[in-house]
N, C-alpha and C positions, 0 to 999 in steps of 0.2 A: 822287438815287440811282437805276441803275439799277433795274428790275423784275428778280426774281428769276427766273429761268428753269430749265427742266430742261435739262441740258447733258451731253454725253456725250464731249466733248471729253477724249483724257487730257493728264494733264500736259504729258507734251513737245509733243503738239499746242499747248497753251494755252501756252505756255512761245516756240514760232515764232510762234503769232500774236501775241502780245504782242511781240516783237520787230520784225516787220512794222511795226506800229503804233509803235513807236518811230522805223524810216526812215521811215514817213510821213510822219509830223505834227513830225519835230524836226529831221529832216534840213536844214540851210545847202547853199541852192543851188549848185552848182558845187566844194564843196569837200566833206572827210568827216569836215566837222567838224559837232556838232548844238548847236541850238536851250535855253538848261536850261529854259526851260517852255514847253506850249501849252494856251493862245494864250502869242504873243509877247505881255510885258508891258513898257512902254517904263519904268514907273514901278519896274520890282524892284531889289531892292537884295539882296545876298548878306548873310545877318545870321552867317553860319559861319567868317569869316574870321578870323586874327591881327588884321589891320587893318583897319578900316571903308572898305566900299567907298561911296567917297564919290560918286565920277562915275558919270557917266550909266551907265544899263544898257549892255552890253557886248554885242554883237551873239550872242556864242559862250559856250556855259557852262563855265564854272569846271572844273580837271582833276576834282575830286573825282563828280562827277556823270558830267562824262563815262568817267571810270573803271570806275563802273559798266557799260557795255556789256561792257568787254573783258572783268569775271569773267560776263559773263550770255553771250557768243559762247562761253565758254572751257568753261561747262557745258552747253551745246548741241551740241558738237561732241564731249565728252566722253560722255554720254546718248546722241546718236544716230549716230555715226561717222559722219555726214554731211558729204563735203569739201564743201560749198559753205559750212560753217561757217568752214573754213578761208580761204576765200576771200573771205568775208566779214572775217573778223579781220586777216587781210593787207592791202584795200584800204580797207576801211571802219575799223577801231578802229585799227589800229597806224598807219597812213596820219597819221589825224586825231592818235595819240598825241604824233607828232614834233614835232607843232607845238609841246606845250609841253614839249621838251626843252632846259633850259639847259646850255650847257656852257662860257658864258661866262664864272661862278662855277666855282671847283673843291673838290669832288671832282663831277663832274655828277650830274644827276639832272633830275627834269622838275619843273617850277616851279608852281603854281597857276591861271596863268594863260598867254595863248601869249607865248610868247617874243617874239617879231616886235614886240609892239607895248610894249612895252621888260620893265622888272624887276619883278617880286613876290615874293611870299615863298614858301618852299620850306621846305613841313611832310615830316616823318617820316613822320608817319602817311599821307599821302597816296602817298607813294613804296614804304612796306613793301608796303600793297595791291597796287602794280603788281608790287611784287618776287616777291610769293605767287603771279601769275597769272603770271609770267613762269615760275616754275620748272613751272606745271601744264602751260602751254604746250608748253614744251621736254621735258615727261612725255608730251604726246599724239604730238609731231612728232616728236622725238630730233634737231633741230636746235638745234646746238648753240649758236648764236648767242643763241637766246634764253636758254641758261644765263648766256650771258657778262652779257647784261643784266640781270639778277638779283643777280650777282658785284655789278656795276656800282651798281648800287641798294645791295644790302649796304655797301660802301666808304663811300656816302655816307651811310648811318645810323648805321656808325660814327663816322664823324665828328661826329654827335650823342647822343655819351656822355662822359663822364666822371665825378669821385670823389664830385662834391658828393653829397651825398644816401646817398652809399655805391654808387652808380652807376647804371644808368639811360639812358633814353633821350628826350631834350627830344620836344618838341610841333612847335615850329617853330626853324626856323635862324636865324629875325632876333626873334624877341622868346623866349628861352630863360629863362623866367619859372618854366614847372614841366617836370613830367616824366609824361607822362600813363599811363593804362591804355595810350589807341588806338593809342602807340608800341611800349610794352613788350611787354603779351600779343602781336601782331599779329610784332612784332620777333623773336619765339621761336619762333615758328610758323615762320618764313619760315627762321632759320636752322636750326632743326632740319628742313625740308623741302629747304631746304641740303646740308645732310648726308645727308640720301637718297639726294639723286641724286649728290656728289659723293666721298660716303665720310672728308673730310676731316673730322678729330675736330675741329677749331676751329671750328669749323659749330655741333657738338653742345653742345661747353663754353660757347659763349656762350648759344645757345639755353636751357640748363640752370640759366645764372647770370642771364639775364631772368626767366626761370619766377618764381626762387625771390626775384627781386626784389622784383619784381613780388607777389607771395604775402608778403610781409614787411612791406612795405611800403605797400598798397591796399585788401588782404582786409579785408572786414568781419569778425571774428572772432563775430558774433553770428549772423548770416543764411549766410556764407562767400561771398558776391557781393562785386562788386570796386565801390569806390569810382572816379571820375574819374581824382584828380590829385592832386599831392603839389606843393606851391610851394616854392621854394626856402627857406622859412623853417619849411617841416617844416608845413604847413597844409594837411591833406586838402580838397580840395572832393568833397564828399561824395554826390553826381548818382549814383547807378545807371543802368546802361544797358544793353541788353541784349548789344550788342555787343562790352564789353568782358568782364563774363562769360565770356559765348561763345567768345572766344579763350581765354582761359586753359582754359576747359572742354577748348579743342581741343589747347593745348599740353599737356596732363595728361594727353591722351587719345594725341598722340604720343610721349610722354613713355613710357607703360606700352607699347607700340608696340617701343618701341626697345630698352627695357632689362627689359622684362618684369617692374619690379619694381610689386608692385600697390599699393604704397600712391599710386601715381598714377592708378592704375583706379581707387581708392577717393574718392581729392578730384573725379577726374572726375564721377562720380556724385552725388555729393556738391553740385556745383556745379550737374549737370543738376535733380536734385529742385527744388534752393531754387530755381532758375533757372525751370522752368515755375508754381512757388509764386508767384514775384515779378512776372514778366511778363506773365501773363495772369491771366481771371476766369471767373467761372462763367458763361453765359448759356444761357435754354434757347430753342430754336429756336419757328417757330410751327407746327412741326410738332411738339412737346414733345420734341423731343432735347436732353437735355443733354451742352454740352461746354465747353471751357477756351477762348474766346476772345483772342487776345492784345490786350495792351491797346493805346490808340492812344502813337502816336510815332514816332520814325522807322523808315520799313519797312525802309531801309536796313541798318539796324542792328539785326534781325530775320533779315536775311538772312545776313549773318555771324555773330550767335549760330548761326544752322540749321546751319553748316559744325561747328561743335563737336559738337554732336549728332548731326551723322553719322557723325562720326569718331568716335564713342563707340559707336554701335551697330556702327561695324567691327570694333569691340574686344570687344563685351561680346555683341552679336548681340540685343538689346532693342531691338524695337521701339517700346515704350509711347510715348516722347517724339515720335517721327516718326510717330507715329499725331496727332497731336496738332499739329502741323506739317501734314500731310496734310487733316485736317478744317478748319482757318483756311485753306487757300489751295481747296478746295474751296468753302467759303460765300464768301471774297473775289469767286472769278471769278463766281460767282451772285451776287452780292447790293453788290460795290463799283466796278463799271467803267458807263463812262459808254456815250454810245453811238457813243463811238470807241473805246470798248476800250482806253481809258486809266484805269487806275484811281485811285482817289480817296484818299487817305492815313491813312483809318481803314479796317478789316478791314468792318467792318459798312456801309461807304458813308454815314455822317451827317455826311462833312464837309463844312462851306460854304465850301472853297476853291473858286472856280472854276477856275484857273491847276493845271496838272497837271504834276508837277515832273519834271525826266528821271530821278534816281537812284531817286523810287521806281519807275518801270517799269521799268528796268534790274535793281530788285529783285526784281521777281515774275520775268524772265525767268530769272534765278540761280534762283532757289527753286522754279520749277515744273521746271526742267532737274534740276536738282540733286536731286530728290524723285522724278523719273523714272529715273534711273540708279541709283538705291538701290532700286528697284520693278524692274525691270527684270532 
């Protein structure tokens, strides 16, 4: 664990140096594609897939990690209207993005892994993510290409729907086993952000009829946090995460946004309570401050909970939660980063990984940009 230090560093400051720290140490020579952990581990094996990754370590990381950069470039240039953000997202993230675009399946979309070096499976959940940053993209730019790519994304998440289950959006295209949160909530978000920029009411009605899927279907009716996943034979697996919360938090949160009717302000809220109750704990500092630490797991999925919680305090104008968000990535940058300024996968720094993963520093870079634009 690092030493704890006095640091004066703000957010968006620590938000570009963390990203620095990522082209250094993860960066693949000669291309703009990155590294998913440093050090290089010849022995890793990806344990997040549909399919077991059997063969040897893969030179380049899986899309999901590297996906991460492009929401961590996307709130950096958002936070600081900084075009070298721009510049960065065009040669470095979307450069690296194409590689893993298939379009030799249809309807396209980008695969898990790079196309070039032949077929993998092509999740929802992996493609909404890009669908969400593409429309924020085409929010900062007003180039419209990047809308189309989003369209483009949508088409093919469509195509992972239909009746079973009463409707729904599958996990992945080649093992369509269940229908998860990370598709559904994440899938609402995207079309009702859809509908923002496009005006088209089929944006909205689908976005509306994921919601309330999704909420039918997952909600824990005792805590009101969302379960994982629904299997085709109607069997929850019943994993809390904080990610998928999160989205729904944010769909509810656009939801009252759009139609001003409040009992989506009220589930929003509703989800944020239990949501800081569930996810985090008490610990007191050794300076005797007390506060709600989050607990360990993936930061990732931390990081998109936090998007719901912003979007609720645009709604409701409460800070308490993002106070609480603000104090964890405050002791993180003090008390979890090594001494490459790579952080360590517990908030407190007591983890004995040594291998430093890409998506969680992709994650702080999201969450210290994105907590600076809300400060700001």
């Amino acid at each position: 664990m690092a030493k704890a230090q006095e640091s004066t560093e703000s957010n968006l400051d620590r938000a570009r140096l963390t990203l620095e720290s990522i082209y250094k140490y993860y960066s693949a020579q000669g291309t703009a594609l990155l590294h998913e952990n440093y050090p290089f581990d010849a022995n890793y094996s990806a344990t997040y897939l549909a399919s077991a990754d059997t063969g040897a370590q893969k030179q380049f990381a899986y899309l999901w990690p590297f996906s991460g950069t492009f929401s961590g470039v996307n709130a950096l240039l958002r936070s600081s209207g900084d075009k070298q953000y721009l510049k960065i997202m065009t040669e470095r993230v979307l450069d690296g993005l194409e590689k893993y675009y298939d379009h030799s399946r249809q309807p396209p979309c980008y695969a898990s892994y790079l196309s070039e070096v032949g077929l993998s499976d092509r999740f929802y959940d992996d493609n909404v993510w890009l669908g969400i940053d593409f429309v924020e993209l085409y929010r900062q730019t007003k180039n419209a290409s990047y809308l189309d790519k989003a369209k483009e994304i949508w088409t093919f998440i469509l195509s992972g729907t239909d009746e079973k289950l009463g409707g729904g959006i599958y996990w992945c295209e080649q093992k369509k086993h269940s229908k998860n949160t990370c598709s559904n909530a994440p899938g609402s978000v995207l079309a009702l952000k859809l509908f923002e920029a496009t005006k088209d009411s089929s944006y909205f009605k689908t976005g509306l009829e994921l919601y309330h899927w999704t909420k039918k279907n997952l909600q824990d009716p005792e805590d009101l946090l969302y379960w994982d996943n629904i299997n085709l034979s109607g069997k929850i697996g019943k994993a809390k995460y904080p990610y998928n919360s999160g989205q729904m938090l944010q769909s509810a949160a656009l939801l009252y946004k759009l139609t001003r009717d409040k009992r989506y302000l009220v589930e929003a809220q509703a989800v944020a309570k239990a949501g800081i109750s569930h996810f985090t704990h008490e610990i007191v500092t050794e300076q005797g401050e007390k506060f709600r630490l989050i607990n360990p797991g993936n930061i990732w999925f931390v990081a998109v909970m936090m998007r719901g919680f912003i979007e609720l305090y645009h709604q409701d104008q409460n800070k308490e939660y993002l106070e609480v968000f603000n104090k964890n990535l405050d002791y993180a940058w003090k008390h979890a980063r090594d001494k490459h300024g790579l952080f360590f996968d517990h908030w407190d720094g007591k983890s004995d990984k040594q291998a430093k993963w890409l998506l969680d520093q992709a994650a702080f870079v999201e969450m210290y940009a994105s907590i600076a634009a809300v400060d700001r």
